[in-house]
C-alpha positions in Angstrom: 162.2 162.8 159.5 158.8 162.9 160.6 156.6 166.0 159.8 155.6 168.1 163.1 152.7 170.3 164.3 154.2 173.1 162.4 152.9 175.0 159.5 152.4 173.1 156.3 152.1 175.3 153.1 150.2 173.2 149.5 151.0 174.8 146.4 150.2 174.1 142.8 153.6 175.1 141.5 153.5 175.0 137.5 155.1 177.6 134.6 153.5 179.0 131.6 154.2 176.4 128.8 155.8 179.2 126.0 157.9 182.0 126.7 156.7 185.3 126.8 157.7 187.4 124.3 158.7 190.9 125.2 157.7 192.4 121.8 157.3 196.4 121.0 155.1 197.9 118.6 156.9 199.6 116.0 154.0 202.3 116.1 151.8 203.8 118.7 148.1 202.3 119.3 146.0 204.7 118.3 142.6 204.9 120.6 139.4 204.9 119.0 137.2 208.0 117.7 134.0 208.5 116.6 133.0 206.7 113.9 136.6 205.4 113.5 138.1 201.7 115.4 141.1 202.1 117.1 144.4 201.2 114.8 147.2 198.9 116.0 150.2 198.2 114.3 150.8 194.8 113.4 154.5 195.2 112.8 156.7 195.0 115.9 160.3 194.8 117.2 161.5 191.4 119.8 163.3 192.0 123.2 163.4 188.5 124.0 161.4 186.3 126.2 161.0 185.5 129.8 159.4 182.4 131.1 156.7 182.7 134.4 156.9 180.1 137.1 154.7 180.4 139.9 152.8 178.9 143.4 148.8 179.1 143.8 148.3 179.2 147.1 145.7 176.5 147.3 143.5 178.3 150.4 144.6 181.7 150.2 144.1 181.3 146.2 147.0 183.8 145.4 149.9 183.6 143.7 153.3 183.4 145.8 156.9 183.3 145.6 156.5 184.4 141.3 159.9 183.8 139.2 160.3 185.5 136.0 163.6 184.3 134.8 165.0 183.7 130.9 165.3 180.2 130.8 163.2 177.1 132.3 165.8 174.6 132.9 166.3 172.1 136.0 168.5 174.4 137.8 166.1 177.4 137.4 162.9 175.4 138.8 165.4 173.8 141.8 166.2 178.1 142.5 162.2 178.9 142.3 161.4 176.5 144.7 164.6 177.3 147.0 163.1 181.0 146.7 159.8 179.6 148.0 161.1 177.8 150.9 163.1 180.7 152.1 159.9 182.6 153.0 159.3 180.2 156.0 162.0 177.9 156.1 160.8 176.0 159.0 157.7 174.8 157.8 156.3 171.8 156.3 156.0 172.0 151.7 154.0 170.2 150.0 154.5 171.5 145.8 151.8 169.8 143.6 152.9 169.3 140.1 152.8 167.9 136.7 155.2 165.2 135.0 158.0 167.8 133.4 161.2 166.1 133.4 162.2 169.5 135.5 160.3 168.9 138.2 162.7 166.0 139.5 165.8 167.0 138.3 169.3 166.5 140.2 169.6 170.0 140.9 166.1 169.7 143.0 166.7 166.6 145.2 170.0 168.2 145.9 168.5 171.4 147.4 165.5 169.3 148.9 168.3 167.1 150.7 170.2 170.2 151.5 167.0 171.5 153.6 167.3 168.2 155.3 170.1 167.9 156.6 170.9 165.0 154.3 174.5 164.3 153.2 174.8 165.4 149.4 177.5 162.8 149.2 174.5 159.9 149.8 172.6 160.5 146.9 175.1 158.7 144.4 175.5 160.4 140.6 173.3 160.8 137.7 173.1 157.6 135.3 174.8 155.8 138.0 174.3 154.9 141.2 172.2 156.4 143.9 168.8 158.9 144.3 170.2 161.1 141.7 170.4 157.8 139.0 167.5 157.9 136.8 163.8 159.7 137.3 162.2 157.3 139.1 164.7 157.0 141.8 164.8 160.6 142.1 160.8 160.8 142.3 160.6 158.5 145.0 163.2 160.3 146.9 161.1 163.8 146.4 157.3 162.0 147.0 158.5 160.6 150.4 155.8 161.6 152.9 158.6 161.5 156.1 160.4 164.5 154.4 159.4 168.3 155.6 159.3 168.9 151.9 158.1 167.0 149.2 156.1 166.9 146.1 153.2 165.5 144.7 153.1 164.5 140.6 149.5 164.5 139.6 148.5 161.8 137.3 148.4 162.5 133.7 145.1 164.6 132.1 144.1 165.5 136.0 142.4 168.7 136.4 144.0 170.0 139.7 146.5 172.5 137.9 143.5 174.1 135.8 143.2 176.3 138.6 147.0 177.8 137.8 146.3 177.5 134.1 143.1 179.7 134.6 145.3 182.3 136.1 148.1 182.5 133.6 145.6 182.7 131.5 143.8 185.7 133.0 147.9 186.9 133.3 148.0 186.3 129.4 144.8 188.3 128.5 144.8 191.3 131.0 149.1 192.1 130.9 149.8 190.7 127.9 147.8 191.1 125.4 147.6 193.8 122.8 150.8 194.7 125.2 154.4 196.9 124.0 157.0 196.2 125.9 160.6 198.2 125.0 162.7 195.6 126.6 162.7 192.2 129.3 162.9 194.3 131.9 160.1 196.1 131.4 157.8 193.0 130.7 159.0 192.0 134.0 158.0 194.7 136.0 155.0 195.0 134.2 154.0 191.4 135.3 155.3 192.0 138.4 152.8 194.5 138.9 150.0 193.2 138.0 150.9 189.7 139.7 150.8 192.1 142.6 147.4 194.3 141.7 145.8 190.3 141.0 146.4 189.3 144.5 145.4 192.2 145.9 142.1 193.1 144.3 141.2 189.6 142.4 142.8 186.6 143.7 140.1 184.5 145.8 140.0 180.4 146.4 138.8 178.0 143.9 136.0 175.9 144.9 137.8 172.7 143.0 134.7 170.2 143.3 135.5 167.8 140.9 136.5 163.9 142.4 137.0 162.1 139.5 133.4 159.9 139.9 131.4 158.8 137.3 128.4 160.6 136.2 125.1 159.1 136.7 124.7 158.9 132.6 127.2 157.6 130.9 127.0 158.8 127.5 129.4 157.4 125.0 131.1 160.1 122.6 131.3 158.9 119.1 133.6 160.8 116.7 132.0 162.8 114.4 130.9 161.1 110.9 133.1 160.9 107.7 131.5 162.2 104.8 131.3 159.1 103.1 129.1 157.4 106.3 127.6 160.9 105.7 126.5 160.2 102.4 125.2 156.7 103.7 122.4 158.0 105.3 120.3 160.2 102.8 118.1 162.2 105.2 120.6 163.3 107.3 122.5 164.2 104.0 119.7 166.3 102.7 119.4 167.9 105.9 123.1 168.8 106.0 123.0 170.0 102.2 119.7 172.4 103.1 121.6 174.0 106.1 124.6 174.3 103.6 122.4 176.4 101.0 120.8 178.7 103.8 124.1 179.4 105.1 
């Protein structure tokens, strides 16, 4: 199935690592005054957690197609990307991601086979036979460039999904933090909102510049000194005991 002149969408698709906890103050923030900090309670009641998977939209540099659900399993990742495709399910999806063992689960190449008109009954059984047998059959089966959709796993330490990771962290620090939340619900529609407000008002494309070449000095990085090869040295000692004092 060869890919056509139609519309081909590139996501980074990744989810926050830890759950979000929706936690509530036990007492009210109380705003600052003069001559007085505010006061926030440091005791607090859990409502759960909810985990955040999402799609940057690698040239419109939003956010798209956002899942909040309670777990992060194989079956939850294989709805979030069903979710995405249903917003144009014509087009041609690429989804760039990391190496979590849910990003080429059973449930996934099922759904992407589904989309293709592929008999489910040809892709054999898990620890078997087949696509579906072990990871690396099911990876090559979801990286085929022929397919409408398919996905991309980015080497290990590669810096493409920083750009996602920046996000959830602006998510993390502007919705989250110093948050109360009185139940799940209402840390979901709190994200929701602002997932909304950020596209709107503050989403913008990343100018991702980085190829991977070799800078013109190569400086090795040597791990810092024990204190014994420290003590080796005596100048550099003395200088690190006189720094020590005037501290």
């Amino acid at each position: 199935m060869q890919i056509s002149d139609q519309t081909v969408h590139t996501f980074l698709s990744f989810r926050i690592p830890s759950s979000l906890q929706a936690n509530e103050r036990r007492a009210e923030t109380k705003p600052p005054r003069p001559g007085q900090p505010a006061r926030e309670e440091f005791q607090y009641t859990r409502h759960g957690a909810v985990c955040v998977t999402a799609n940057w939209h690698v040239v419109q540099g939003q956010l798209f197609a956002t899942t909040i659900t309670e777990t992060r399993d194989n079956h939850d990742f294989a709805r979030h990307i069903a979710q995405t495709i249903a917003t144009d399910p014509q087009a041609g999806w690429v989804f760039v991601v990391d190496n979590l063992n849910t990003h080429c689960g059973a449930p996934l190449v099922e759904l992407v086979a589904q989309q293709l008109g592929i008999n489910p009954a040809h892709l054999g059984k898990v620890k078997r036979h087949g696509v579906l047998k072990t990871m690396t059959s099911r990876r090559e089966f979801l990286t085929d460039p022929t397919h409408r959709i398919r996905f991309v796993y980015l080497p290990k330490h590669s810096s493409w999904l920083n750009q996602i990771e920046i996000v959830f962290g602006i998510i993390k620090r502007r919705a989250l933090r110093r948050g109360s939340f009185t139940s799940k619900q209402d840390l979901i529609e709190k994200l929701q909102q602002f997932i909304e407000y950020f596209n709107q008002h503050m989403a913008r494309p990343m100018r991702w510049t980085y190829a991977g070449y070799h800078t013109k000095k190569q400086q090795q990085i040597e791990r810092p000194r024990t204190w014994r090869e420290l003590r080796k040295t005596r100048k550099q000692w003395q200088q690190f005991a006189l720094v020590g004092n005037y501290l």
